[in-house]
N, C-alpha and C positions, 0 to 999 in steps of 0.2 A: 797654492791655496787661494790666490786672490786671484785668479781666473775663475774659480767654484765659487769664490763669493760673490762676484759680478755677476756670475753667471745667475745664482741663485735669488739676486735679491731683484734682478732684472725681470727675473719669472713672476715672481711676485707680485710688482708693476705691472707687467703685464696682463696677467689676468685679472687682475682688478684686487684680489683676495687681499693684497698689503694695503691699500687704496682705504678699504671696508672697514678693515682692524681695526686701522687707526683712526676713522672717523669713530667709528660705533663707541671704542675704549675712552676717547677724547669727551663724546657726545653724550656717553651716559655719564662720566665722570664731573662733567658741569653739570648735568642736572642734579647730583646727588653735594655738588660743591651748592646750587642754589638750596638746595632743602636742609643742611648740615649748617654751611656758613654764610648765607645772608639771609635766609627766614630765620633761622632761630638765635642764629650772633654764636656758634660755637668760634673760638679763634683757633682752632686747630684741624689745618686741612689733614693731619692724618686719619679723624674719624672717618673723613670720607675713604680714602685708601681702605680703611679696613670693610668699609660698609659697598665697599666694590670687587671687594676679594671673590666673589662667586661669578663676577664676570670673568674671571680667566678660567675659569671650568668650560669656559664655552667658547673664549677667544682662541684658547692656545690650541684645542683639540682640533677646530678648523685650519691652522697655520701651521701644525706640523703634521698632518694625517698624510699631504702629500711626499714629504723630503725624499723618503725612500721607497714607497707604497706604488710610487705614480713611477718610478724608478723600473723596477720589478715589473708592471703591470706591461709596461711599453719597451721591456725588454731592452732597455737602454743602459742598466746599468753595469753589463757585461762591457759595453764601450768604455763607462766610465773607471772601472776597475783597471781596463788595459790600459788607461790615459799614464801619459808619466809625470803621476804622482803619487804620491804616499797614499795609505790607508787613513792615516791622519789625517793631512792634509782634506782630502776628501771630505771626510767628518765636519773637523773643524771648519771648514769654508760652509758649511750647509746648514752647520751651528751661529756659525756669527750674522750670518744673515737671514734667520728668523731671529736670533735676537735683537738685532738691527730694525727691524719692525716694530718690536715689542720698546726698543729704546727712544722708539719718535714721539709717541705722547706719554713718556717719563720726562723728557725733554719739555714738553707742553706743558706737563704740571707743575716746574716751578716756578710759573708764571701765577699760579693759584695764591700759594703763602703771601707774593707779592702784592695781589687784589687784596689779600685781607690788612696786608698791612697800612696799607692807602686810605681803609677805609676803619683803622682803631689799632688795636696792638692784635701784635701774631708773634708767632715761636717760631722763625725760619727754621734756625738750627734743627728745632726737634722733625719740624715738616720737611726738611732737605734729607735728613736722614730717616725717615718714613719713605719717602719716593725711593732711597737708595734699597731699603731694605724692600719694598715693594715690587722693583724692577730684581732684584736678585732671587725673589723668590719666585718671581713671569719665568728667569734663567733656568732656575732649577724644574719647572713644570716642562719647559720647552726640553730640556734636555731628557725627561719621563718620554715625552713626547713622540721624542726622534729615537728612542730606542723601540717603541711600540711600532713605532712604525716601520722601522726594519726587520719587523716581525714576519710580516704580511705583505702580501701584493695589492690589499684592499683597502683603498682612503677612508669607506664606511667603518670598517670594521678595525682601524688604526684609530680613529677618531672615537668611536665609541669606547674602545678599550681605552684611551687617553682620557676620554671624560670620567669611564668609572675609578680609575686607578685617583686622578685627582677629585674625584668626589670623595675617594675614600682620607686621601688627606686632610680633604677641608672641614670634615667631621668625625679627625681623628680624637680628639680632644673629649668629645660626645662618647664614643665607641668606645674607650679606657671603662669607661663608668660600666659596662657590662663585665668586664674583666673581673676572674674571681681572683680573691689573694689568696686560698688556700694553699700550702706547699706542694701539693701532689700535681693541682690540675699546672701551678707552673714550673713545676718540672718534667712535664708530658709536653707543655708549651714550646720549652726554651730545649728540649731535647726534635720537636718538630720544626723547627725554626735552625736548630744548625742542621737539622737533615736535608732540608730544604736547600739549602746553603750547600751542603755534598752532590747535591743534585746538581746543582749550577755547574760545579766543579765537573762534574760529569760529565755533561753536556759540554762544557768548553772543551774539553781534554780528551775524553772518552776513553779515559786510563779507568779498567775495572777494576784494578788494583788498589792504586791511589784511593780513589771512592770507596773501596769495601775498607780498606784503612782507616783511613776520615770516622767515617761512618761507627766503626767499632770502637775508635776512639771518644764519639759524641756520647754513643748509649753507655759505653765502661762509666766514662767521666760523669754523666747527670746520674747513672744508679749510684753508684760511691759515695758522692757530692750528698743526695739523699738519706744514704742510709747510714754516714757518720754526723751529718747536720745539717737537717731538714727546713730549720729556719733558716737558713739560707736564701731558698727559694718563696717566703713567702712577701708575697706584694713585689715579685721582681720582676715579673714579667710588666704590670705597671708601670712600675717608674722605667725602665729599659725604651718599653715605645711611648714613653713618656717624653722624652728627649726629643723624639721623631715627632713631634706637635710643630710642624715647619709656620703651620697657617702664625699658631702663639708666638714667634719671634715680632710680628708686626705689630700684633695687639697690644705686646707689652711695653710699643713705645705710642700706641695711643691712650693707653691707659693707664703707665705708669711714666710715663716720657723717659724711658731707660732702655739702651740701647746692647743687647747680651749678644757680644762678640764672641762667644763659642759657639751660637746664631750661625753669626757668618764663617765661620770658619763647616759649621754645619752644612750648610748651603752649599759651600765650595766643595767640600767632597762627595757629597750626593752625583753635586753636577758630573764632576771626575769620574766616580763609578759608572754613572750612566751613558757618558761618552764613551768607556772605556767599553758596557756592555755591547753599545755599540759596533763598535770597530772588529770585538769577535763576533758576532752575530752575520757584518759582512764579508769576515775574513771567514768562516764556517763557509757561508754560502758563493764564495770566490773559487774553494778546493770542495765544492761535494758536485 
């Protein structure tokens, strides 16, 4: 694994793309520290964090369109498959070293809380853990990322699809608010959402069996559920992607300075899943 991380973060350097990140991320990040905390005296560098969150809609999409995209396209990753090493390994080395990127000006920003402290009082603590919860959610976007991208053989069309899928998180919060709570529409919701889920199942395994299982098991269980207690489903689909408000773990420690460790625990298994979607995604296309 630490030959694919060398390998990977040297790529980066090299073409300039890791170079750009980290200025750009560093670059706007002081302009938004001069307009937050020395024009106006906030003492909290996490409003800036939160008021730069839409810069990784557009950082991370550029930094992970290539991982696996540029892979496919140059027919190289049939080499790297036959390398001897794991399927993980592989992953993880191309994971740590876009996060590795994303980690250099986190590293830079806590140099920020410092400036404000030199210059009147500041809240390290609350601002150390902002940056941390900050950089775990660049983790969790990077890992959205690099599974989009071993979609496709096309950097454009990895990239776009990275941008919309995290656009659609960054205005998850927003989107709720259209959600009906009647009991019917979600239990056609939450009955579409595990089918969706059987699909996946599908798709990895391509047991017809299993799937028409799953599947019969989804529809028995939400009609039953329904028609001996209806209230059940009502406002459940709500609160369910309610929980899935990743962008909300940040805000709520700029804006309530309280730090919700089911958050991070949150974080960590997205990332897992998405690694993990990964790894099938290139073990399918290793045996087809």
């Amino acid at each position: 694994m630490r030959a694919i991380y060398k390998r990977e973060l040297k790529s980066y350097f090299h073409s300039m793309i890791g170079y750009v990140l980290i200025s750009f991320l560093v670059a706007f990040t002081g302009i938004y520290f001069i307009a937050y905390n020395v024009n106006y005296g906030y003492p909290y560098f996490s409003y800036v964090l939160s008021g730069i969150l839409f810069v990784d809609l557009i950082a991370i999409p550029i930094l992970t369109m290539r991982c696996f995209a540029e892979e496919r396209k140059n027919k190289t990753d049939q080499l790297l498959l036959t390398a001897p090493v794991s399927l993980f390994q592989i992953v993880m080395g191309k994971y740590f070293a876009m996060v590795t990127i994303l980690a250099v000006p986190c590293v830079v920003y806590l140099l920020f809380p410092l400036m404000i402290k030199a210059q009147g009082t500041a809240y390290i603590l609350v601002d150390d853990l902002s940056i941390l919860v900050f950089f775990l959610l660049g983790c969790v976007f990077i890992a959205i990322g690099m599974f989009i991208s071993s979609l496709t053989e096309s950097q454009i069309i990895a990239a776009i699809g990275t941008f919309g899928a995290l656009l659609v998180l960054y205005i998850w919060n927003g989107l709720l608010s259209f959600v009906s709570s009647a009991a019917w529409v979600n239990a056609i919701a939450v009955a579409l959402i595990l089918s969706c889920v059987v699909f996946v199942v599908w798709q990895m395994t391509r047991n017809i069996i299993i799937s028409a299982v799953l599947e019969t098991v989804v529809i028995i269980s939400c009609v039953v559920t329904y028609l001996v207690k209806s209230s059940l489903f009502e406002g459940l689909l709500s609160e369910i992607l309610g929980k899935l408000d990743l962008a909300g773990i940040l805000t709520n420690i700029s804006d309530n300075h309280l730090l919700d460790v089911s958050g991070i625990l949150l974080y960590l298994s997205i990332i897992a899943v998405f690694v993990f979607l990964t790894m099938q995604m290139i073990q399918k296309r290793r045996w087809s």
